[in-house]
N, CA, C and O atoms as CSV, one atom per row, in Angstrom:
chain,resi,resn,atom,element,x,y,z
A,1,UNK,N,N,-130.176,-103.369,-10.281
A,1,UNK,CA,C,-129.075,-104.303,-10.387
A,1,UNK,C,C,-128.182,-103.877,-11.552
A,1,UNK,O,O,-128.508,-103.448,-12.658
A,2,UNK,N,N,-126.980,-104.101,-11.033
A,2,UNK,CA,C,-125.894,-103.187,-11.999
A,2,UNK,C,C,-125.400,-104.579,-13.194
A,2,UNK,O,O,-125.291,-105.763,-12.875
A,3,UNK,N,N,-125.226,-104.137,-14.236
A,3,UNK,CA,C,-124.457,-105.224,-15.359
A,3,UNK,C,C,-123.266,-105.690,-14.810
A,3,UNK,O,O,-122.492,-104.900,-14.268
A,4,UNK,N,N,-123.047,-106.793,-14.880
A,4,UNK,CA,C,-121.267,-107.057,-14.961
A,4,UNK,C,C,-120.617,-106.418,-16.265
A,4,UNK,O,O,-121.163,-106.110,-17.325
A,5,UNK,N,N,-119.489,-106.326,-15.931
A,5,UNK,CA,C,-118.216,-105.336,-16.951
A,5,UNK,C,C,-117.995,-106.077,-17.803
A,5,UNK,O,O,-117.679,-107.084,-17.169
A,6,UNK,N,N,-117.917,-106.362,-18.984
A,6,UNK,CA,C,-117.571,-107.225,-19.564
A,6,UNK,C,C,-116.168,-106.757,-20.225
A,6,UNK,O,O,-116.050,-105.675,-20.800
A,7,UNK,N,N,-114.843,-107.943,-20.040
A,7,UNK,CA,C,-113.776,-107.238,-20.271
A,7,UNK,C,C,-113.194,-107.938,-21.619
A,7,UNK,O,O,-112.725,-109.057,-21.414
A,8,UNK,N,N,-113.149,-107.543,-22.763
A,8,UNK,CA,C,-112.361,-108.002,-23.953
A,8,UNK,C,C,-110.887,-108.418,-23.472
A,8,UNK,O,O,-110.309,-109.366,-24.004
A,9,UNK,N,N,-110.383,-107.762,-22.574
A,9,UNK,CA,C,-108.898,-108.053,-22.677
A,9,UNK,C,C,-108.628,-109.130,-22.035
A,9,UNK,O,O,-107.424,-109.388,-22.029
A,10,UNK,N,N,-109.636,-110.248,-21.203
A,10,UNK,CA,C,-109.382,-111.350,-20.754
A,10,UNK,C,C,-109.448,-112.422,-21.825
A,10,UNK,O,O,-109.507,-113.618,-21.539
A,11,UNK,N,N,-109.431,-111.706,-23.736
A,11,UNK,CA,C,-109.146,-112.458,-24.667
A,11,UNK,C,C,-107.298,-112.040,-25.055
A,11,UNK,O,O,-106.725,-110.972,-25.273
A,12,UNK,N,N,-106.961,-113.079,-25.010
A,12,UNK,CA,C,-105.190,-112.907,-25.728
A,12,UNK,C,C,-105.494,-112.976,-27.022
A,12,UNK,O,O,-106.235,-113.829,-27.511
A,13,UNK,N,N,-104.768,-111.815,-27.809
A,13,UNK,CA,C,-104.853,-111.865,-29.134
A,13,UNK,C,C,-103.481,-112.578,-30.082
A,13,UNK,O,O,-102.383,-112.039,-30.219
A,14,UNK,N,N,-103.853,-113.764,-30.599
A,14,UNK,CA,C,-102.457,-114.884,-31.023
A,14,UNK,C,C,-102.604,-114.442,-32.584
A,14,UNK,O,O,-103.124,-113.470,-33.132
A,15,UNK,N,N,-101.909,-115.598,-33.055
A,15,UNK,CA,C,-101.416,-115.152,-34.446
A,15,UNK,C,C,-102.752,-114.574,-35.462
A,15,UNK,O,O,-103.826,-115.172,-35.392
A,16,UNK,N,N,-102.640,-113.729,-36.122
A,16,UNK,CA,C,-103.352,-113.072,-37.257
A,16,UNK,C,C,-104.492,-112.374,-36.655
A,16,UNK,O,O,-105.451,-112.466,-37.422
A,17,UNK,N,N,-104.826,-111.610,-35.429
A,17,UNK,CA,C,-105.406,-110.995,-35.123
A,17,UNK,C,C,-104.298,-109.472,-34.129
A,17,UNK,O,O,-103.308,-109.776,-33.463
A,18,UNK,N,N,-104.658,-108.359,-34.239
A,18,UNK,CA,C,-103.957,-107.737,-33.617
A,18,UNK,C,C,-104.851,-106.224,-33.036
A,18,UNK,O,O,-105.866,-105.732,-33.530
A,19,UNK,N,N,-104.195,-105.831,-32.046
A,19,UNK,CA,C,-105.211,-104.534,-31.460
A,19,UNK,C,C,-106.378,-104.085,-31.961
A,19,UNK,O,O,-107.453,-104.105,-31.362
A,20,UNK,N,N,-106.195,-103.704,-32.984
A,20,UNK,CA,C,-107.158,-103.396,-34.193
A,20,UNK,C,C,-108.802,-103.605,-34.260
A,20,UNK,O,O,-109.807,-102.909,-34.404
A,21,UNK,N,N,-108.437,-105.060,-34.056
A,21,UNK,CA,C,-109.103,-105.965,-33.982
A,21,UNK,C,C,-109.998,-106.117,-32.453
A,21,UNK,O,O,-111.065,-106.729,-32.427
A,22,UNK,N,N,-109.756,-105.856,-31.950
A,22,UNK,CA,C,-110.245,-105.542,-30.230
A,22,UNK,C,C,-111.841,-105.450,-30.413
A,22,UNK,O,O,-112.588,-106.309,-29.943
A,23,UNK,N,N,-112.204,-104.570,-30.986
A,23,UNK,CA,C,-114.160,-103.717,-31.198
A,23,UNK,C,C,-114.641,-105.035,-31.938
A,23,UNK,O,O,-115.664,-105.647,-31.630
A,24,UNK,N,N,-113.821,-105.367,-32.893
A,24,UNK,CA,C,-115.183,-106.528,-33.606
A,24,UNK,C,C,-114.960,-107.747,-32.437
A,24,UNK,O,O,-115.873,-108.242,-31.776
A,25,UNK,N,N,-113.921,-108.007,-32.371
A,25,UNK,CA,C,-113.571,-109.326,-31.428
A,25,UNK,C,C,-114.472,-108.879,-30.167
A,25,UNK,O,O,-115.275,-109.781,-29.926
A,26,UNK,N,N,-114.608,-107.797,-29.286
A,26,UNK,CA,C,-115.337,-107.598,-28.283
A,26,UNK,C,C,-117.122,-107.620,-28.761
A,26,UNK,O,O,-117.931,-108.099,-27.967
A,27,UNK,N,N,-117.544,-107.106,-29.992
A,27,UNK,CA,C,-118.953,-106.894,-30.667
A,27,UNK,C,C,-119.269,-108.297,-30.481
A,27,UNK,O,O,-120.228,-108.666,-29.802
A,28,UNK,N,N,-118.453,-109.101,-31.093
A,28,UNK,CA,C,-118.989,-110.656,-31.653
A,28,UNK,C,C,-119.271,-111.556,-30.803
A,28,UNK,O,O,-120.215,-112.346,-30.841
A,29,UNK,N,N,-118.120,-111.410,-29.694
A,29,UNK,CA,C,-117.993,-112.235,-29.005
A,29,UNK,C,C,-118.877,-111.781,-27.797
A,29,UNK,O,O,-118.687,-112.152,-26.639
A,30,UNK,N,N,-119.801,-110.989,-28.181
A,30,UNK,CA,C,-120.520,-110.319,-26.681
A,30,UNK,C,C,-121.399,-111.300,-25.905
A,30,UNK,O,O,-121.727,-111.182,-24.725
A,31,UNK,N,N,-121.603,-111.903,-26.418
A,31,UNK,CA,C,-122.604,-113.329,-25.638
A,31,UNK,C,C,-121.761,-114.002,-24.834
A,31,UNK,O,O,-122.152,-114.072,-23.669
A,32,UNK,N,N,-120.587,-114.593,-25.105
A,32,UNK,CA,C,-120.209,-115.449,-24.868
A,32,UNK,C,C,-119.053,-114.383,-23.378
A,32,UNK,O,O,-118.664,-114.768,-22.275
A,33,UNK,N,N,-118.933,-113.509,-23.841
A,33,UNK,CA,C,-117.558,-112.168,-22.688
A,33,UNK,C,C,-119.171,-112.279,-21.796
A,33,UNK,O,O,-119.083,-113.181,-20.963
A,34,UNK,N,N,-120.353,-111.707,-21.777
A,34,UNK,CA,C,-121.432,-111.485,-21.027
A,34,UNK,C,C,-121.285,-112.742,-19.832
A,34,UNK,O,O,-121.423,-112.456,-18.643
A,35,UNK,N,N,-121.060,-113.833,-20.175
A,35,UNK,CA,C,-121.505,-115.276,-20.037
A,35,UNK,C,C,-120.296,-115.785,-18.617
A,35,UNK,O,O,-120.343,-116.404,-17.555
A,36,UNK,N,N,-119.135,-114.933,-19.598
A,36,UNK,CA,C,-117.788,-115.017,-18.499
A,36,UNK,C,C,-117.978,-113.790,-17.066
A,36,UNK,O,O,-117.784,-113.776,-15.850
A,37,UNK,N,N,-118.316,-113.160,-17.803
A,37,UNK,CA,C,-118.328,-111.884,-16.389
A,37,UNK,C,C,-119.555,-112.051,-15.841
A,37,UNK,O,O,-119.829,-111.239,-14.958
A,38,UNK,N,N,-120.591,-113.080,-16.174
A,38,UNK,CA,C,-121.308,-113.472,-14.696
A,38,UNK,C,C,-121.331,-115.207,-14.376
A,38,UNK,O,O,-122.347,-115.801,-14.016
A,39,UNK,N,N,-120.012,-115.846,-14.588
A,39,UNK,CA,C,-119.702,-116.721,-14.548
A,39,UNK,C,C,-119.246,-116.974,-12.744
A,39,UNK,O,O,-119.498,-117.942,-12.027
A,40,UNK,N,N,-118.546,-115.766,-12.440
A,40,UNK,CA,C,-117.578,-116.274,-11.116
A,40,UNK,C,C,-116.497,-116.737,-11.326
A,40,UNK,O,O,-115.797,-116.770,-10.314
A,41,UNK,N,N,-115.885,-117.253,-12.524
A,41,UNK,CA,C,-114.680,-117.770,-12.798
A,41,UNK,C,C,-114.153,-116.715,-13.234
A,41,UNK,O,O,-114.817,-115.723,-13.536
A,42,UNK,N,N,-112.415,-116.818,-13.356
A,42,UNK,CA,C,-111.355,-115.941,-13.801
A,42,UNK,C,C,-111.024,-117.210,-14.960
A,42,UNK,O,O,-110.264,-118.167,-14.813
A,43,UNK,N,N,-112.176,-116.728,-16.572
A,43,UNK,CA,C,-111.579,-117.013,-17.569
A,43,UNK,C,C,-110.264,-116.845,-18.045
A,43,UNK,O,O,-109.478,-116.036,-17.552
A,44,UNK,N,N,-110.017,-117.557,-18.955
A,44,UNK,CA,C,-108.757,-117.139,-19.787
A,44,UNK,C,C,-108.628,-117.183,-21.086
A,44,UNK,O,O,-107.701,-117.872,-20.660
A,45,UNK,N,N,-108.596,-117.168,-22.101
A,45,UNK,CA,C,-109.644,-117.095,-23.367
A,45,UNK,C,C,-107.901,-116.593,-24.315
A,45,UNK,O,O,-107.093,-115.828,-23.790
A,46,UNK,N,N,-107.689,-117.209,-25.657
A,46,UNK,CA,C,-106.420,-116.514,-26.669
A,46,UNK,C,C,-107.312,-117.116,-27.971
A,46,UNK,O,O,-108.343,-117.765,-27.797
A,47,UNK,N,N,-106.903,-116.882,-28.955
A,47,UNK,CA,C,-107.645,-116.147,-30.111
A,47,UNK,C,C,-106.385,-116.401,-31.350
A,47,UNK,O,O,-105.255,-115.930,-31.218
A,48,UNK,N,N,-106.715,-117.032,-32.267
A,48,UNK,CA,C,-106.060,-117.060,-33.658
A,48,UNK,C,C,-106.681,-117.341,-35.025
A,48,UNK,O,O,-107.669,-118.046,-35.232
A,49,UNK,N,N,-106.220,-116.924,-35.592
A,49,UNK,CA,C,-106.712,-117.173,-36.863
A,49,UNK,C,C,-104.783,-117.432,-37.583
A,49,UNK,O,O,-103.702,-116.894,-37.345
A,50,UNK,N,N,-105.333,-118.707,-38.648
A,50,UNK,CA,C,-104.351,-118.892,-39.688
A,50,UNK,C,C,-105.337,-118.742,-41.110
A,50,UNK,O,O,-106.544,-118.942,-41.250
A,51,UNK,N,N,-104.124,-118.235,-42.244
A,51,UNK,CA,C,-104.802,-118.012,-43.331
A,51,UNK,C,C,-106.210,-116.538,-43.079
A,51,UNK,O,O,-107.366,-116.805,-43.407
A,52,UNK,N,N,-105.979,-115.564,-42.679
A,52,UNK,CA,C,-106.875,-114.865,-42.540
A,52,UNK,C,C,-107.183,-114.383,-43.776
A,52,UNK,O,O,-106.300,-114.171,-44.607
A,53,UNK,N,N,-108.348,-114.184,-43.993
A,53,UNK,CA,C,-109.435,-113.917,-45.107
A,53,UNK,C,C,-108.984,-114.783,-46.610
A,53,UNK,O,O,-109.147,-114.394,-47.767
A,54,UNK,N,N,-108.407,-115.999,-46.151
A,54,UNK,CA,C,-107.766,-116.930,-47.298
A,54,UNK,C,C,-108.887,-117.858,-47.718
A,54,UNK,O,O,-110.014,-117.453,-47.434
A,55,UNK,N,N,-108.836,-118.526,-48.074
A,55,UNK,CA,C,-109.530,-120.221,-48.459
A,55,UNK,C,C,-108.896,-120.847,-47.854
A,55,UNK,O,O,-107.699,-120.826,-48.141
A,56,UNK,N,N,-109.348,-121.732,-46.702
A,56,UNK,CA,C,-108.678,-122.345,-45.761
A,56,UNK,C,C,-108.881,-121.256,-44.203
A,56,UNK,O,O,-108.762,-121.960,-43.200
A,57,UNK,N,N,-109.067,-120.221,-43.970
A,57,UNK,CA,C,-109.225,-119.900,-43.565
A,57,UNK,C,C,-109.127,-120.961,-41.833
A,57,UNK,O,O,-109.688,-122.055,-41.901
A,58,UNK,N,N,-108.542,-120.646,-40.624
A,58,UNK,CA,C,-109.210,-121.329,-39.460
A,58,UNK,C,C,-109.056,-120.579,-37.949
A,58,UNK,O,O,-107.964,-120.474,-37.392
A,59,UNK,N,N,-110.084,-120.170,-37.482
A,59,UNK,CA,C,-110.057,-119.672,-36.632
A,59,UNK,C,C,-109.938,-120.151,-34.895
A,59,UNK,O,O,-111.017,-120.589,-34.498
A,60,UNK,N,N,-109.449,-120.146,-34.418
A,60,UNK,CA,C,-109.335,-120.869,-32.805
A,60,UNK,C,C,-109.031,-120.445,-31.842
A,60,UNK,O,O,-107.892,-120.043,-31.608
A,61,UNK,N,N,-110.045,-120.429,-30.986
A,61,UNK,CA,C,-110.574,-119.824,-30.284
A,61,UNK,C,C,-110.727,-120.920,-28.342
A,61,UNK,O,O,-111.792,-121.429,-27.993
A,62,UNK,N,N,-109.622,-120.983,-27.607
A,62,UNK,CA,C,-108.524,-121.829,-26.387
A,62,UNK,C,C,-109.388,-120.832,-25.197
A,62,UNK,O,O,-109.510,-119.608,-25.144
A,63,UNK,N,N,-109.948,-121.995,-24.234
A,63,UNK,CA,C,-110.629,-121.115,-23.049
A,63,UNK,C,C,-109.857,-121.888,-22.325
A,63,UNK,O,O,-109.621,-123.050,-22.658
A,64,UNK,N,N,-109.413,-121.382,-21.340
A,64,UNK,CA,C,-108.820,-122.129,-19.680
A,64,UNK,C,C,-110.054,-121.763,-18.533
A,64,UNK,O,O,-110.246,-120.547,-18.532
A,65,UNK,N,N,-110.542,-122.161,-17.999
A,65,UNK,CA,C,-111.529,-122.397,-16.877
A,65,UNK,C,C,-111.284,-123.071,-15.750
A,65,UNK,O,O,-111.109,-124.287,-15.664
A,66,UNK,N,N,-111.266,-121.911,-14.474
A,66,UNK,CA,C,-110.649,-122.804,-13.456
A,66,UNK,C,C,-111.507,-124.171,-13.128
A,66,UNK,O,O,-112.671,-124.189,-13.530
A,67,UNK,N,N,-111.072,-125.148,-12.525
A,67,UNK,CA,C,-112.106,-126.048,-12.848
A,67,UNK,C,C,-112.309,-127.424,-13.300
A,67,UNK,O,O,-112.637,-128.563,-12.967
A,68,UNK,N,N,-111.843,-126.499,-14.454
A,68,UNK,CA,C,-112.619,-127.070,-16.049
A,68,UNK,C,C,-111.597,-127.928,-17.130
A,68,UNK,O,O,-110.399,-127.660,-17.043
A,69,UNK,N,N,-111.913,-128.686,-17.886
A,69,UNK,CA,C,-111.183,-128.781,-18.643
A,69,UNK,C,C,-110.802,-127.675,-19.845
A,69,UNK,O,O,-111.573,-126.743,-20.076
A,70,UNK,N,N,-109.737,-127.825,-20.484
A,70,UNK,CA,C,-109.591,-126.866,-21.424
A,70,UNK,C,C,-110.336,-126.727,-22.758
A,70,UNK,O,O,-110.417,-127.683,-23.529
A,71,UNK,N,N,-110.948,-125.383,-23.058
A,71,UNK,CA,C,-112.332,-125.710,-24.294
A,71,UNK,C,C,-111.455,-125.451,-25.325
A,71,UNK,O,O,-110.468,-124.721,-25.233
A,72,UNK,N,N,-111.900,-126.191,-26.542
A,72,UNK,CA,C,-110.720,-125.711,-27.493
A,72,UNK,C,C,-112.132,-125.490,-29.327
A,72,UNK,O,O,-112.628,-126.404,-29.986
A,73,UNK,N,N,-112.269,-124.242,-29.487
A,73,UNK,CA,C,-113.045,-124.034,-30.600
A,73,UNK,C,C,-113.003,-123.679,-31.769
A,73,UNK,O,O,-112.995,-122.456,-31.908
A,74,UNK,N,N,-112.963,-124.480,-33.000
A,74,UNK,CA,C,-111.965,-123.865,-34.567
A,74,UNK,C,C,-113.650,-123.895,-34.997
A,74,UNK,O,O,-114.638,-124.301,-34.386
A,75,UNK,N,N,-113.462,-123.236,-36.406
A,75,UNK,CA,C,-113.961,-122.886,-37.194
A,75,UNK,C,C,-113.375,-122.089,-38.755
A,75,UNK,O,O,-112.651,-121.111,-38.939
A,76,UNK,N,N,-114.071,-123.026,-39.695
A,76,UNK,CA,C,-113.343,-122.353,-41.238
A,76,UNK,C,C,-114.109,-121.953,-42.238
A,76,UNK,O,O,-114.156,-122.079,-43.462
A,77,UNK,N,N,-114.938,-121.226,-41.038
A,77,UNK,CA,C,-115.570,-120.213,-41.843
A,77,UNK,C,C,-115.292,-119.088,-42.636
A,77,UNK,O,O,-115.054,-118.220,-41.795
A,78,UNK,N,N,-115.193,-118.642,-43.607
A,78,UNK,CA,C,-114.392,-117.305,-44.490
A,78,UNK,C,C,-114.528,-116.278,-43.698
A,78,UNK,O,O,-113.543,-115.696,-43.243
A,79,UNK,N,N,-115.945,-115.868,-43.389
A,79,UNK,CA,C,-115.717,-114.769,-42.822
A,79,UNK,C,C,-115.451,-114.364,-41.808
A,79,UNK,O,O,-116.299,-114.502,-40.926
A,80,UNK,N,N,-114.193,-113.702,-41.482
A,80,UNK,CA,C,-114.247,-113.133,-39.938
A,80,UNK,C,C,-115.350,-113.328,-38.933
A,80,UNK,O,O,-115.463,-114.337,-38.237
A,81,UNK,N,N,-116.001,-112.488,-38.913
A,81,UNK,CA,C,-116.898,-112.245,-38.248
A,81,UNK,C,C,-118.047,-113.401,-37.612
A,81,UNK,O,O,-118.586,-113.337,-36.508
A,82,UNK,N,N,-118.228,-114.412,-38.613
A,82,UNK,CA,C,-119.320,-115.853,-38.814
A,82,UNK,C,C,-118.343,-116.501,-38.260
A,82,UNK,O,O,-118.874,-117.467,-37.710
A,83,UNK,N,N,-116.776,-116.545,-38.015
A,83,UNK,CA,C,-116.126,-117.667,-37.396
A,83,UNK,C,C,-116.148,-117.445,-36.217
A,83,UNK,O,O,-116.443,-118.447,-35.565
A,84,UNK,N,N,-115.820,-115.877,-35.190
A,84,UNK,CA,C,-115.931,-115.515,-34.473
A,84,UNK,C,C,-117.083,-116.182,-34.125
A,84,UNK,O,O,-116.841,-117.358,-33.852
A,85,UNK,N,N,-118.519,-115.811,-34.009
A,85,UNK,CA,C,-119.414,-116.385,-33.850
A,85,UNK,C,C,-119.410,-117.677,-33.244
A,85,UNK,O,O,-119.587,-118.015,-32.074
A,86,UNK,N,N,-119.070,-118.615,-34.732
A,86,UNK,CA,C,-119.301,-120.098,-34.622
A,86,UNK,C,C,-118.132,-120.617,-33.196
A,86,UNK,O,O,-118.331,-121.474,-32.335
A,87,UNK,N,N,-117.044,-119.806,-33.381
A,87,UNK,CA,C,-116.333,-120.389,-32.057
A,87,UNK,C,C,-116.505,-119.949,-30.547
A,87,UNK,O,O,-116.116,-120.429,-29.482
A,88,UNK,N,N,-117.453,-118.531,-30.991
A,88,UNK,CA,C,-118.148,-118.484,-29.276
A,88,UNK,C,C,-118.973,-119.248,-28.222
A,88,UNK,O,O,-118.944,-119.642,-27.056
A,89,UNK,N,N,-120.095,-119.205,-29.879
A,89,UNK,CA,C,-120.874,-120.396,-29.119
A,89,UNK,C,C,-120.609,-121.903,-29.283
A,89,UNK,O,O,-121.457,-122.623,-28.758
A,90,UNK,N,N,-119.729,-122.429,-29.828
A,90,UNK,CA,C,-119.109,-123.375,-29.680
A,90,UNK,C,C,-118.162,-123.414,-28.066
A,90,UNK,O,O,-118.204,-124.585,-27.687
A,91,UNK,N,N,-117.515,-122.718,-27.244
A,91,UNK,CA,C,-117.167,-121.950,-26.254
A,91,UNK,C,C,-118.073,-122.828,-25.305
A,91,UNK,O,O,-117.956,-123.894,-24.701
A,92,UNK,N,N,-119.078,-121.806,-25.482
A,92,UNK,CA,C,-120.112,-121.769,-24.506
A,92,UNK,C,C,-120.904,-122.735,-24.355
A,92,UNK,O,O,-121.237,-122.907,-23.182
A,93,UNK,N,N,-121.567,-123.806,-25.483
A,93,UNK,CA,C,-121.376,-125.015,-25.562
A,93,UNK,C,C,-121.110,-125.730,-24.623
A,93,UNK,O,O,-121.878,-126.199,-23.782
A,94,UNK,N,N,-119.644,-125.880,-24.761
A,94,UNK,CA,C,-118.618,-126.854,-24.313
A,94,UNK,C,C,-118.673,-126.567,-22.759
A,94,UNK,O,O,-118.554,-127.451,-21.910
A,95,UNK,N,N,-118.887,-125.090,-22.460
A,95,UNK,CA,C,-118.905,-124.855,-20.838
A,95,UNK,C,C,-120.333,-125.223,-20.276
A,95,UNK,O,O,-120.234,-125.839,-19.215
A,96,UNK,N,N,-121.144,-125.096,-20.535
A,96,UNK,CA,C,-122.093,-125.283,-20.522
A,96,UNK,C,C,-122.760,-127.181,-20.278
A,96,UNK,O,O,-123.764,-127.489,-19.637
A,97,UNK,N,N,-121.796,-128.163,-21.030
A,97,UNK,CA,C,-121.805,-129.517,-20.948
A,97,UNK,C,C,-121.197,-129.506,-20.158
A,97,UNK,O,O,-121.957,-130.006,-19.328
A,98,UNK,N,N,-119.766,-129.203,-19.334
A,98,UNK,CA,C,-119.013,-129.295,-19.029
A,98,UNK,C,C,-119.639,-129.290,-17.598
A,98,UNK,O,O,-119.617,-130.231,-16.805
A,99,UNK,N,N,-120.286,-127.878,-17.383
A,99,UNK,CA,C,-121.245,-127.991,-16.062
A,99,UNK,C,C,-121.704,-128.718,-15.550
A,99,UNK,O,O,-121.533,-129.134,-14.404
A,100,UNK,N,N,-122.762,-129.160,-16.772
A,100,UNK,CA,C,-124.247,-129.641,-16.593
A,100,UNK,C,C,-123.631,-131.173,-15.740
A,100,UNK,O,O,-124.002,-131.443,-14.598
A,101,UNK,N,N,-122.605,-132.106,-16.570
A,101,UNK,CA,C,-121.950,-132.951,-16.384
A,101,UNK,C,C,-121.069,-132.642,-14.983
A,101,UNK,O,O,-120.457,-133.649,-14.628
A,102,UNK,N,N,-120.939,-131.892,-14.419
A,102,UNK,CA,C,-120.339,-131.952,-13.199
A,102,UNK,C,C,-121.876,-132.100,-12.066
A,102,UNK,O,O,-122.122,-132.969,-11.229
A,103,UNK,N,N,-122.418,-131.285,-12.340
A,103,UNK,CA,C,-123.915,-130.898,-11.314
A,103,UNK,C,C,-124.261,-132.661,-11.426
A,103,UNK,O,O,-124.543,-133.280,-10.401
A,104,UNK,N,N,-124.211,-133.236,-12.555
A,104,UNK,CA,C,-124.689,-134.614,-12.463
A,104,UNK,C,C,-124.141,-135.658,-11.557
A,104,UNK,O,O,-124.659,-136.592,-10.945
A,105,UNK,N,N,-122.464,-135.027,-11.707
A,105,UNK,CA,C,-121.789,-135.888,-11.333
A,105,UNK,C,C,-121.635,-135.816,-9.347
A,105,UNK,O,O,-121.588,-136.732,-8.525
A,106,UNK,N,N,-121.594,-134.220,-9.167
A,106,UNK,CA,C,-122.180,-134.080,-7.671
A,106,UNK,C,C,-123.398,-134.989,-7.370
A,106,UNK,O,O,-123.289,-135.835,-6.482
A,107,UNK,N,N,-124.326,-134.884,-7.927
A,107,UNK,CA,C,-125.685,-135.089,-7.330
A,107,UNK,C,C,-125.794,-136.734,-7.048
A,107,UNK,O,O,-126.563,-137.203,-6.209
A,108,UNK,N,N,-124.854,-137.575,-7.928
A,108,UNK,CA,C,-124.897,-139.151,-7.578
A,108,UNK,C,C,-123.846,-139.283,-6.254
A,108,UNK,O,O,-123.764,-140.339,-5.628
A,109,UNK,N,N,-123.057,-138.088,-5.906
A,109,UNK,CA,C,-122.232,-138.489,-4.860
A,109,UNK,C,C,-123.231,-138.021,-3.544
A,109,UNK,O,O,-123.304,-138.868,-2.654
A,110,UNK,N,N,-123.778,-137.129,-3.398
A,110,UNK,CA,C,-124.429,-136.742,-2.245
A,110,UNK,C,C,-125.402,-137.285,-2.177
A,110,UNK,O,O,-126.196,-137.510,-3.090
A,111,UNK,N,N,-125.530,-137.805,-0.182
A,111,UNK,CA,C,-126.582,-138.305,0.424
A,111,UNK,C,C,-128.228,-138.066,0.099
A,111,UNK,O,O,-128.700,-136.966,0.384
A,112,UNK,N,N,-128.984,-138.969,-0.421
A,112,UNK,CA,C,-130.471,-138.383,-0.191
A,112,UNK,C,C,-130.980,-138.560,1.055
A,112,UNK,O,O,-130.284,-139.301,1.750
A,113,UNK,N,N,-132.169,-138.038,1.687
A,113,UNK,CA,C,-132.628,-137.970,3.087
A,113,UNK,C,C,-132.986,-138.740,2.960
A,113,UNK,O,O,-134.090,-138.447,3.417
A,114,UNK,N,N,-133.108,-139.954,2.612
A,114,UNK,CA,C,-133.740,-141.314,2.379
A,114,UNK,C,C,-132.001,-142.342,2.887
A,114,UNK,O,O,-131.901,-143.484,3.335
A,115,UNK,N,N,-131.241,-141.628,2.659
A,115,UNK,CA,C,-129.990,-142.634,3.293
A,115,UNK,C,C,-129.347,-143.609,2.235
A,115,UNK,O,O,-128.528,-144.461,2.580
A,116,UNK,N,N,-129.831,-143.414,0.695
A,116,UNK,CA,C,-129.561,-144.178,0.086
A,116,UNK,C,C,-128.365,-143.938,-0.590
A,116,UNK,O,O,-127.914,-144.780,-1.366
């Protein structure tokens, strides 16, 4: 069984991040890109940071999911890299409830073989 592709560029890169930036943003975020490319959905994912490597620092991190509602994930963490993080799986999280809460919400609408 072959891996899914996992594609960085289905992240938009917004204010204070730029090309450059592509390898760590693809490294960090590898759980969460893994998660999308065996999802079945055509994510949509953009990416900012204000104040980069400042005090105040905030990173945010906007998923569109067909579907879905829109996930929206900050974090002000200093370091690059630990915010990345905190807003992936914050991400994934949110998709993840987002599911679980739909599967729930199917399962009270459909018939049991009992007719009830």
């Amino acid at each position: 069984m072959t891996e899914p592709t996992v594609d960085s560029s289905i992240v938009r890169l917004g204010g204070g991040f730029a090309e450059y930036d592509r390898h760590l943003i693809e490294t960090t975020l590898q759980q969460l890109l893994s998660r999308v490319a065996t999802s079945g959905r055509a994510w949509q994912m953009e990416l900012s940071v204000k104040e980069r490597e400042k005090p105040g620092q905030q990173v945010t991190l906007e998923a569109w999911v067909p579907g879905q509602e829109k996930f929206v994930a900050t974090s002000n963490l200093e370091n690059v890299r630990d915010a990345l993080n905190d807003v992936g799986a914050d991400v994934l999280t949110q998709f993840d409830r987002a599911r679980d809460r739909n599967a729930r919400d199917n399962r009270k609408k459909r018939e049991t073989i009992r007719g009830q």
